[in-house]
C-alpha positions as CSV (number, residue, x, y, z in Angstrom):
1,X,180.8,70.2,203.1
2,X,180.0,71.2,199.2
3,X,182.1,74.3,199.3
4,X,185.7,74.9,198.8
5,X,187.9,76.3,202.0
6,X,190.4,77.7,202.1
7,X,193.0,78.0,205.1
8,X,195.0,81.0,205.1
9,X,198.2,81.1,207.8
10,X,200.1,84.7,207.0
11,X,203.8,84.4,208.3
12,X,206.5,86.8,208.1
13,X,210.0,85.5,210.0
14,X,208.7,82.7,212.3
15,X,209.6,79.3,211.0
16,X,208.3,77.4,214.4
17,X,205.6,78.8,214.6
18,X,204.7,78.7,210.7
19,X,205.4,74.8,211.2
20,X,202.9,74.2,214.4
21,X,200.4,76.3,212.8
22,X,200.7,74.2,209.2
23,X,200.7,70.8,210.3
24,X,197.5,71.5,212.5
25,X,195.6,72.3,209.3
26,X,197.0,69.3,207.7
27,X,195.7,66.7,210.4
28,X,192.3,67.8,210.3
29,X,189.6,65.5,211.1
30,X,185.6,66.0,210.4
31,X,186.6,68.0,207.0
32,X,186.5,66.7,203.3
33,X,189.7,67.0,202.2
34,X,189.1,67.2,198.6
35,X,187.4,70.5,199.1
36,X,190.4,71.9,201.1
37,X,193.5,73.6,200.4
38,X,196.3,75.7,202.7
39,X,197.5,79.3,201.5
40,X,200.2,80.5,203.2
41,X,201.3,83.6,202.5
42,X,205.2,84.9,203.2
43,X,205.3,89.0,203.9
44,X,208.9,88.6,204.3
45,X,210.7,90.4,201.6
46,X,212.9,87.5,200.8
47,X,210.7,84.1,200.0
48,X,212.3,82.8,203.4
49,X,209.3,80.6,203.9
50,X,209.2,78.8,200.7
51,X,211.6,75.8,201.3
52,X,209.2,74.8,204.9
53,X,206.0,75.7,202.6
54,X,207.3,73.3,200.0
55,X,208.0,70.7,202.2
56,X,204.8,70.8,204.0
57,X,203.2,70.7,200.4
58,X,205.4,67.3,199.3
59,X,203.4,65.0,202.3
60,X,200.0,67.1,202.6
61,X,196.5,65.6,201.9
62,X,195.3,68.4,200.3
63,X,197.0,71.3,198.2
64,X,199.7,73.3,199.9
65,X,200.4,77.0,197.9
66,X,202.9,79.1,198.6
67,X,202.3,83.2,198.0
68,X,205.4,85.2,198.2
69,X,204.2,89.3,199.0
70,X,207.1,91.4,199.5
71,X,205.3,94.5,200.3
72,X,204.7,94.3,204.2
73,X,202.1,95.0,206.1
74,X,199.4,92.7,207.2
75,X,196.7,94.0,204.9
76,X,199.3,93.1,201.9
77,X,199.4,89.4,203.5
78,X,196.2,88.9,203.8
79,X,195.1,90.0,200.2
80,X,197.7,88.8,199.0
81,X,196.3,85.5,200.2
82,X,192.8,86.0,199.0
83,X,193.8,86.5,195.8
84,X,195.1,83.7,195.3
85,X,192.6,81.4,197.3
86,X,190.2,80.0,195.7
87,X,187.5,78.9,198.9
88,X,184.1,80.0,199.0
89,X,184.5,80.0,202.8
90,X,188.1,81.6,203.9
91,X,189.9,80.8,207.8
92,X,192.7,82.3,209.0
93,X,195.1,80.7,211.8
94,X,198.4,83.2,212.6
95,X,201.4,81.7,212.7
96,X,201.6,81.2,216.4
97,X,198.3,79.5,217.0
98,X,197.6,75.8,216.8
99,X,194.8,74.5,215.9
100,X,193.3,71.1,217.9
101,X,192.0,67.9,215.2
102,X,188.6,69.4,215.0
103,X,188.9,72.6,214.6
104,X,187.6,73.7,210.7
105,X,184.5,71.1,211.0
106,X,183.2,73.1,214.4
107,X,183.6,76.5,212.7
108,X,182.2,74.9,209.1
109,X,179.2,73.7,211.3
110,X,178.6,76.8,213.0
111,X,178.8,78.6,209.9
112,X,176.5,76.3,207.8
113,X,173.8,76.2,211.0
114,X,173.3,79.8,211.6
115,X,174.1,81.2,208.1
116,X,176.5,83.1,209.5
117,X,179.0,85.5,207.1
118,X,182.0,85.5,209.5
119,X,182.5,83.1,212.4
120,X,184.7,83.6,215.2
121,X,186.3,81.2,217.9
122,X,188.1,81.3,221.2
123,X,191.9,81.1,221.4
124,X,193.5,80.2,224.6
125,X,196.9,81.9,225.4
126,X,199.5,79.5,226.5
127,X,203.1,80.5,228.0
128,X,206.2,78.4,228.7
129,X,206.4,77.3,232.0
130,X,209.5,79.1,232.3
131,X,207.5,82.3,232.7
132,X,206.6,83.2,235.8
133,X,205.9,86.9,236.5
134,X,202.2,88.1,235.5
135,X,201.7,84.8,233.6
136,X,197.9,84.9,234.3
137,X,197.8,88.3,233.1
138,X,200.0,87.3,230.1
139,X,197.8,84.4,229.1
140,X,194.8,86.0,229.2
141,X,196.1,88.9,227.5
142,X,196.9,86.5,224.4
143,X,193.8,84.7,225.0
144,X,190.1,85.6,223.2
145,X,187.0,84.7,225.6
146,X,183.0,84.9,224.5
147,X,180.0,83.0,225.1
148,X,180.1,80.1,226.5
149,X,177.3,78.9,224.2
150,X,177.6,78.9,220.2
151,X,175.0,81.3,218.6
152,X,174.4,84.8,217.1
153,X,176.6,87.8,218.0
154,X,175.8,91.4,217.5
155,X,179.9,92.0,217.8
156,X,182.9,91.0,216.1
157,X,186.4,89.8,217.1
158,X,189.8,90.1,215.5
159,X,190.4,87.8,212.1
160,X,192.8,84.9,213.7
161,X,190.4,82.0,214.2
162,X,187.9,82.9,212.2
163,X,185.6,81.7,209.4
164,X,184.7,84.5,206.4
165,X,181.8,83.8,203.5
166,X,184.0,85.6,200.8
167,X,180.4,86.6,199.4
168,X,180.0,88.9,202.2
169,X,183.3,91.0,201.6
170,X,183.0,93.9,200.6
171,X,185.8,93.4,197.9
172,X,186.3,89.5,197.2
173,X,189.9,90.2,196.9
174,X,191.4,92.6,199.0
175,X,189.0,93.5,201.2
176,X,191.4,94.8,204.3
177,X,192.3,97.9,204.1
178,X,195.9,99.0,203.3
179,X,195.9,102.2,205.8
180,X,196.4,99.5,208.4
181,X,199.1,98.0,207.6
182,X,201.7,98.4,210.1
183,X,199.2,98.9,212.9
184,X,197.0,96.5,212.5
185,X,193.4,96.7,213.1
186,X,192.3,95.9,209.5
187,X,190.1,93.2,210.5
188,X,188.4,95.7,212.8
189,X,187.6,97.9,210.1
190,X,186.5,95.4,207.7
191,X,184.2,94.1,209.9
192,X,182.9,97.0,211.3
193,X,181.9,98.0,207.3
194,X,180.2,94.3,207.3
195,X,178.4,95.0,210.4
196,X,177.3,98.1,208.9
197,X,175.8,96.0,205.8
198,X,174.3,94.1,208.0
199,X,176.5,91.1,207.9
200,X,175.6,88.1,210.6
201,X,178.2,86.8,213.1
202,X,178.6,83.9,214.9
203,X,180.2,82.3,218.0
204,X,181.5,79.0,217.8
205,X,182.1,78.5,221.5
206,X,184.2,74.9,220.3
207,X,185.8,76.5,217.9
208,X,189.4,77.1,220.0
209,X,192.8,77.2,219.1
210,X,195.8,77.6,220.8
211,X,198.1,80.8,220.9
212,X,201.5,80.8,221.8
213,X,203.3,84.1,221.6
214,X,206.9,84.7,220.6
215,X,209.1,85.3,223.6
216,X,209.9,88.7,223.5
217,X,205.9,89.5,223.6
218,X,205.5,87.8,226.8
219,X,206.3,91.0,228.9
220,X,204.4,94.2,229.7
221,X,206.5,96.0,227.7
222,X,205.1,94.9,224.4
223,X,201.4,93.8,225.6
224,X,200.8,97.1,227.1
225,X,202.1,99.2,224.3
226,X,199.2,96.7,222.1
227,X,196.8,97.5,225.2
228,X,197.4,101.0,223.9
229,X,196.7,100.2,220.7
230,X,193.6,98.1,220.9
231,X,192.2,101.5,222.7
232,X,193.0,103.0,219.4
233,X,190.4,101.1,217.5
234,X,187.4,102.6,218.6
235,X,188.0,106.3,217.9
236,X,190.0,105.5,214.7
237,X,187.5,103.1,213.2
238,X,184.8,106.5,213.9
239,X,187.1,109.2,212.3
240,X,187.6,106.3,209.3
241,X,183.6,106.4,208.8
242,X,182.0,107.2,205.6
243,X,181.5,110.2,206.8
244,X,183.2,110.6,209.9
245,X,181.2,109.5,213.1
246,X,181.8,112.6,214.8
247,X,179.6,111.9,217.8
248,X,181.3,108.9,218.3
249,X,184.5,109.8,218.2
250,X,184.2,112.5,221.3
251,X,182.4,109.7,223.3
252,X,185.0,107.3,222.7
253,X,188.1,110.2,223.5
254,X,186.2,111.1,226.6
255,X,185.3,107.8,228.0
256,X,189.2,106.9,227.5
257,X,190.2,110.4,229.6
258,X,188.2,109.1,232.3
259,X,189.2,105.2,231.7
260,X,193.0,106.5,231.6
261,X,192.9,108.5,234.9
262,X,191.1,106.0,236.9
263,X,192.5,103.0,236.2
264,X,196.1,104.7,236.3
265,X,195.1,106.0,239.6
266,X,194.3,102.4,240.5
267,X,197.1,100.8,238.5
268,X,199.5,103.2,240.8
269,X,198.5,102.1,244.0
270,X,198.8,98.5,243.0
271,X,201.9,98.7,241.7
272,X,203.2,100.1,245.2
273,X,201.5,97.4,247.5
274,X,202.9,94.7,244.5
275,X,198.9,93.7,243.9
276,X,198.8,90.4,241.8
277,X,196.3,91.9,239.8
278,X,198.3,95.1,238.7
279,X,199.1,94.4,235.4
280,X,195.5,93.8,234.8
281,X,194.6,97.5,235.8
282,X,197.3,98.8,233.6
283,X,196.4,97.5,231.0
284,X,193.0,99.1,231.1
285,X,193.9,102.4,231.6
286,X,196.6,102.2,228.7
287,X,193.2,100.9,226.8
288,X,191.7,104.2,227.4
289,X,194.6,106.6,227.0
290,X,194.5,105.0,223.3
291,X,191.2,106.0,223.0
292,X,192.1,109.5,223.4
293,X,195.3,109.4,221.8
294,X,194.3,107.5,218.6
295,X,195.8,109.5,215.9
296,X,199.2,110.0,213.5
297,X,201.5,110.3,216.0
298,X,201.1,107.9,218.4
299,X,200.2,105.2,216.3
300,X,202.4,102.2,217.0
301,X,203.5,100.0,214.5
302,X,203.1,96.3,215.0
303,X,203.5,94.3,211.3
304,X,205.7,95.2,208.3
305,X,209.0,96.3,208.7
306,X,209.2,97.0,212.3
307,X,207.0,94.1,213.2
308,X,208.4,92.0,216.2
């Protein structure tokens, strides 16, 4: 391992979680720690995390920095942290994900063996065993699945667990866009403009980590309003082109119509013979009615001030 990493955990009001996440990174194995450090960035807009962050840093192996960005949004947290890292190579962990012993050396592997610019690795939703009602459906929903095999991938997933050459950004800095701060999907645009320079990205089948969702996301109620807004991507990612992908964007609103009135057709009949599998089927068709409802309006906010 002769470059530098850096780890980046954004947090924004979740001690616990900050504190699982952390010490996972600071009990790595496989990984040169002298070519490490941990950035975690606070988008609260008091420095709420700094006394954990400072006491992580008193016992770590490797340096610990705090970066205190008031402006919220998850774009702000995220540059914020890059400018301030100082890693060739750049993972991110959220703040509810835990990250087993071995964790950076598969991704730093997989990176190093395929010459890959962004690597990406499964993350296995977990709920409390107090939850009970459409837990399968609430794991997986938290949950990230792909190959079974590491290798080449001519697709991209979203930025926790994940592994980014910072010479592949297109800005080394602040490469996520602010328009999506309280919405999310910045890593989604970013690397759809990679793909488009013909970036290379990898699978590291390994590569898991652990996701355990705050409470009050463990109900339909919030994962099917974010079903809704992972349909969004799609068509907003086309009218955000350079220029607009106009074609694109009438395939993607169309297919969601049909998508929408299916699977809500389907979702419907479930519901009223109590099918297992019924929050499954919703959540498709709320997929595809944000595919066709993807603009101003109904864009839901996720991160910043109304984040949960």
């Amino acid at each position: 391992m002769s470059q530098r990493v850096s780890v980046v955990i954004p947090t924004q009001r979740r001690p616990a979680g900050l504190n699982v996440a952390a010490r996972s990174i600071l009990t790595q194995q496989g990984v040169d720690a002298s070519r490490l450090e941990l950035v975690i960035v606070d988008n609260d807009q008091q420095p709420s995390a700094q006394a954990a962050v400072a006491a992580l840093a008193a016992g770590a192996p490797f340096p610990v920095i705090y970066v205190h960005e008031p402006e919220p949004g998850v774009a702000n947290a995220r540059n914020a942290a890059l400018a301030q890292a100082t890693g060739e190579l750049i993972a991110f962990l959220d703040d509810d994900e835990e990250a087993p012993p071995g964790w950076l050396a598969i991704l730093l592997a997989t990176q190093s063996n395929l010459n890959a610019d962004v690597v990406f690795g499964p993350v296995r939703g977990r709920a409390p065993a107090d939850v009970v009602r459409h837990r399968d459906y609430l794991e997986t929903f938290f949950s990230r699945l792909g190959p079974q095999a590491a290798g080449l991938i001519d697709h991209y997933y979203g930025c926790g667990n994940s592994l980014l050459r910072r010479a592949a950004l297109p800005d080394a800095t602040a490469p996520f866009s602010a328009l999506r701060n309280h919405v999310g999907g910045e890593d989604d645009l970013l690397f759809g403009q990679m793909k488009a320079r013909g970036a290379r990205f990898a699978w590291a089948a390994d590569g898991f980590v652990w996701e355990d969702p705050v409470p009050t996301r463990l109900s339909l109620a919030y994962t099917i309003r974010r079903a809704f807004a992972y349909g969004q991507g799609p068509s907003a990612a086309c009218a955000a082109a350079t220029p607009p992908n106009h074609l694109g964007l009438v395939f993607w609103m169309a297919q969601g119509l049909i998508q929408a009135g299916v699977f809500g057709l389907l979702a419907a009949f479930k519901w009223l013979v109590r099918a297992p599998d019924f929050a499954f089927t919703l959540d498709r068709a709320a997929r595809g009615l944000g595919k066709t409802f993807w603009w101003g309006p109904f864009k839901i906010e996720f991160y910043g001030r109304s984040a949960a």
